[in-house]
C-alpha positions as semicolon CSV with decimal commas, in nm:
position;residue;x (nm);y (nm);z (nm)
1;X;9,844;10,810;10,250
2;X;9,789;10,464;10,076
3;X;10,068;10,234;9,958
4;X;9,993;9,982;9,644
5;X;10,284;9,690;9,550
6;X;10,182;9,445;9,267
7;X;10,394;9,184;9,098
8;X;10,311;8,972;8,783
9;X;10,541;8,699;8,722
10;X;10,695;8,617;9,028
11;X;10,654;8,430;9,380
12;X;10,446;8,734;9,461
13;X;10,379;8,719;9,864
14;X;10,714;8,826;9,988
15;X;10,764;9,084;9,751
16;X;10,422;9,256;9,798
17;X;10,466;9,220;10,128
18;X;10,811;9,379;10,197
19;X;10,755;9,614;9,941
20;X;10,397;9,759;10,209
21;X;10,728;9,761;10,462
22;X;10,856;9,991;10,228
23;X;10,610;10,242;10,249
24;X;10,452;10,223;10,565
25;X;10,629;10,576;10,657
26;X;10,297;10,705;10,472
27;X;10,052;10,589;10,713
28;X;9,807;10,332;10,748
29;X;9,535;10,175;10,983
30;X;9,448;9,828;10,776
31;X;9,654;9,635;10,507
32;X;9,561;9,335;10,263
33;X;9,689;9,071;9,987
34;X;9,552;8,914;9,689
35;X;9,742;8,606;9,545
36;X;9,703;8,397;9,241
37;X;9,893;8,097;9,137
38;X;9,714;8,048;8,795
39;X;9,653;7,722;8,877
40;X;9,317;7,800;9,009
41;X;9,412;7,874;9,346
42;X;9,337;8,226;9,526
43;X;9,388;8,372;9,882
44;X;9,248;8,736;9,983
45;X;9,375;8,793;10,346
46;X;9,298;9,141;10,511
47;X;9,364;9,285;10,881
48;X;9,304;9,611;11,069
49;X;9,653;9,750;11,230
50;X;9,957;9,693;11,132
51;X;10,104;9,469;10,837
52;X;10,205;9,200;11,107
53;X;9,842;9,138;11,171
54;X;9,798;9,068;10,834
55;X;10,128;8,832;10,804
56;X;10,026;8,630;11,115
57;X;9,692;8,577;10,944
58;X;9,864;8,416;10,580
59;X;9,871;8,030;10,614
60;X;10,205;7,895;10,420
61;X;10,028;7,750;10,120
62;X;9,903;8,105;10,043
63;X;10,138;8,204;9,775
64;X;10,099;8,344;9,394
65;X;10,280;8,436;9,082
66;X;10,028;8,720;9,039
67;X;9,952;8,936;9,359
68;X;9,860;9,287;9,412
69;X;9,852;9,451;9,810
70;X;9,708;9,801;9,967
71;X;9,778;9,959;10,312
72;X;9,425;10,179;10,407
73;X;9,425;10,484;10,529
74;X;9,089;10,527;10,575
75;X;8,870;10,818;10,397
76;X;8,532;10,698;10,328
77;X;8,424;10,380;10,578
78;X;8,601;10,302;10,958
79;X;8,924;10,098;10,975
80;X;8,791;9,807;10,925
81;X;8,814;9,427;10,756
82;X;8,534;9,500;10,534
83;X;8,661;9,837;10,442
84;X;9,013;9,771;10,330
85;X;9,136;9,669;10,028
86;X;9,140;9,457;9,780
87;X;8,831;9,538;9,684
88;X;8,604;9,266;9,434
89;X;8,326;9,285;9,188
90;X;7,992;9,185;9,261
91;X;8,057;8,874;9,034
92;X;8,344;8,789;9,246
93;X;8,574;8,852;8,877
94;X;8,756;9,197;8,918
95;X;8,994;9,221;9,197
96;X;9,125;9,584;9,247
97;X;9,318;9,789;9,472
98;X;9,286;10,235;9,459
99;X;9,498;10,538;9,605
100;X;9,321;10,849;9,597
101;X;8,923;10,961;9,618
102;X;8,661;10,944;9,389
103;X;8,435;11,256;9,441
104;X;8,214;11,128;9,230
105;X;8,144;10,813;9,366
106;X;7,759;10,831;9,548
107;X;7,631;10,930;9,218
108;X;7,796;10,668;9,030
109;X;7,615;10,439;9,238
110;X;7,268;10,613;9,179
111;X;7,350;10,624;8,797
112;X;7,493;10,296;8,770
113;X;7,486;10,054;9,008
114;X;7,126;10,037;9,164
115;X;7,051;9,686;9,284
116;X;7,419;9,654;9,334
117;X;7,517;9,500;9,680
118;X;7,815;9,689;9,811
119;X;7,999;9,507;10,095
120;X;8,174;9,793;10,219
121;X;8,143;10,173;10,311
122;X;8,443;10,251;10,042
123;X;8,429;10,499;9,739
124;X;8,676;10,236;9,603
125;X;8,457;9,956;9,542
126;X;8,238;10,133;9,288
127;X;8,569;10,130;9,071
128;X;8,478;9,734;9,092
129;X;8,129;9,734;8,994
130;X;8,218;9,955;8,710
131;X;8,450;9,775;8,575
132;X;8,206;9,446;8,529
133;X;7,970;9,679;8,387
134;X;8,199;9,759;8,122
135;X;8,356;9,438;8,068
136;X;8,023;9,339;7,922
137;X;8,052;9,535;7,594
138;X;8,449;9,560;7,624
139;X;8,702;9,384;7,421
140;X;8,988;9,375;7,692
141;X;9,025;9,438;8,052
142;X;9,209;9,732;7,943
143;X;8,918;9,915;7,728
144;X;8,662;9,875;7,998
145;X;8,951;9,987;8,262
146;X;9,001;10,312;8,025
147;X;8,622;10,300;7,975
148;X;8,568;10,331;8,364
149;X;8,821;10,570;8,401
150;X;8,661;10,838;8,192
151;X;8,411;10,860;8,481
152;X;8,605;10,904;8,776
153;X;8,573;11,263;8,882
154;X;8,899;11,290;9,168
155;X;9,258;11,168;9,250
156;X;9,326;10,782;9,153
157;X;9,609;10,522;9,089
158;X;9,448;10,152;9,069
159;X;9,523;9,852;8,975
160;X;9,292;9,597;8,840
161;X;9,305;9,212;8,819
162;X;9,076;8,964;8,604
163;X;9,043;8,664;8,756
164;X;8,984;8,506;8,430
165;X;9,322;8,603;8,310
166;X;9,562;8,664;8,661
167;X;9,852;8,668;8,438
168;X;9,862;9,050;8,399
169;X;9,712;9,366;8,586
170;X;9,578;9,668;8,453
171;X;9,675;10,009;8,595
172;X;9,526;10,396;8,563
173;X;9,720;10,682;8,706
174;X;9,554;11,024;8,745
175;X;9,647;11,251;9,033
176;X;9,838;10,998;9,272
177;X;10,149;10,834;9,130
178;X;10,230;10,499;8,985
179;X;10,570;10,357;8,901
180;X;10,593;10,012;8,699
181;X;10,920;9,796;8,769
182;X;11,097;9,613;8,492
183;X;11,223;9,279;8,542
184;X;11,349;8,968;8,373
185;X;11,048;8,786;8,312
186;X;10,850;8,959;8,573
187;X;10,719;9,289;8,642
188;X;10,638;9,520;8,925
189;X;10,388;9,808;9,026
190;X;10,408;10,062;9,332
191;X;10,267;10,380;9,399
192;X;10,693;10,458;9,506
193;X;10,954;10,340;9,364
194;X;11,085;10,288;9,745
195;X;10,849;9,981;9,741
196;X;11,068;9,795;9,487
197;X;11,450;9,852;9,524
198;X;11,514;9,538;9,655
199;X;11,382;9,354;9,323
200;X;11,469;9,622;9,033
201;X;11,657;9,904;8,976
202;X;11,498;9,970;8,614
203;X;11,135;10,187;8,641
204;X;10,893;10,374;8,457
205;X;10,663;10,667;8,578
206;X;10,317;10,649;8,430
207;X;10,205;10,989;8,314
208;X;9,873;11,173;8,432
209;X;9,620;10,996;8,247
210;X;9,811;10,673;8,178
211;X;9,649;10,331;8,150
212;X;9,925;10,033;8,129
């Protein structure tokens, strides 16, 4: 089972980090990290195997006040780099991270997304490519997030990032749980609470259907 820790707010690497630490009693075969400072600066770091692989391959100036992590286990595609997540548009704008499987996902692409170079073997990437689609005739990250949503035919809890704006995330729950994490000044997203004790004690479930 996949594990999902995000943080808005906050020096972001530890906590996504330990909070994967958390919840690698559900399984895993890859792991990655997005971080953004809002200062214009970025790292995505990904590794096959366990989370130290992916800690030994961080450089120190990779750090963030927005970041959002994933530990694979892997459905649709090998254990791979390529294959784990986070996942990115085709414009290189929407960063995203997905529990769950989209049953619906080849024809999506057939419908969709024809043209549309996909850089892994994931269902979990269409979720990115759907999301710029939307975001041309959307008013918010969040409406073409709910927008995408409606299509989704399976078991998902993602969380979506606009580079454009890395100050918040954007998160959908339907079939595989999300819990957000209340701080002061910051706030937190797993997919179990477990992932988060160490920074809050003060959560919120999102219902089935729930976009945040």
């Amino acid at each position: 089972m996949c594990g999902i820790v995000g943080v808005v707010g906050k020096p972001a690497r530890e906590v996504v980090l330990n909070g994967l630490k958390n919840l690698e009693y559900r399984g895993y075969d890859s792991a990655g990290i997005y971080l953004n400072d809002l200062q214009g600066h970025e790292y995505l770091t990904k590794a096959v195997g366990r989370i130290a692989n992916l800690e030994e391959k961080l450089t120190p100036e990779e750090e963030g006040t927005t970041g959002i992590g994933h530990t694979r286990w892997a459905t649709h595609g090998q254990p791979t780099v390529e294959n784990a997540h986070p996942h990115y548009s085709e414009d290189g704008r929407f960063y995203l991270v997905h529990n769950g499987v989209i049953e619906n996902y080849l024809e999506l692409k057939e419908k969709y997304l024809a043209g549309v170079h996909f850089k892994s073997e994931t269902d979990t990437e269409v979720i990115a490519h759907l999301v710029e689609w939307e975001m041309r005739t959307a008013a918010s990250l969040m409406e073409a997030v709910q927008k995408t949503v409606k299509q989704l035919e399976g078991a998902y809890g993602t969380v979506v990032l606009d580079r454009k704006d890395p100050s918040r995330l954007v998160v959908a729950r339907s079939g595989s749980p999300i819990v957000i994490g209340f701080g002061v000044g910051e706030n937190f997203l797993a997919s179990d609470q477990l992932a988060l004790l160490n920074v809050t004690r003060r959560f919120m479930y999102l219902e089935e259907g729930d976009v945040a």
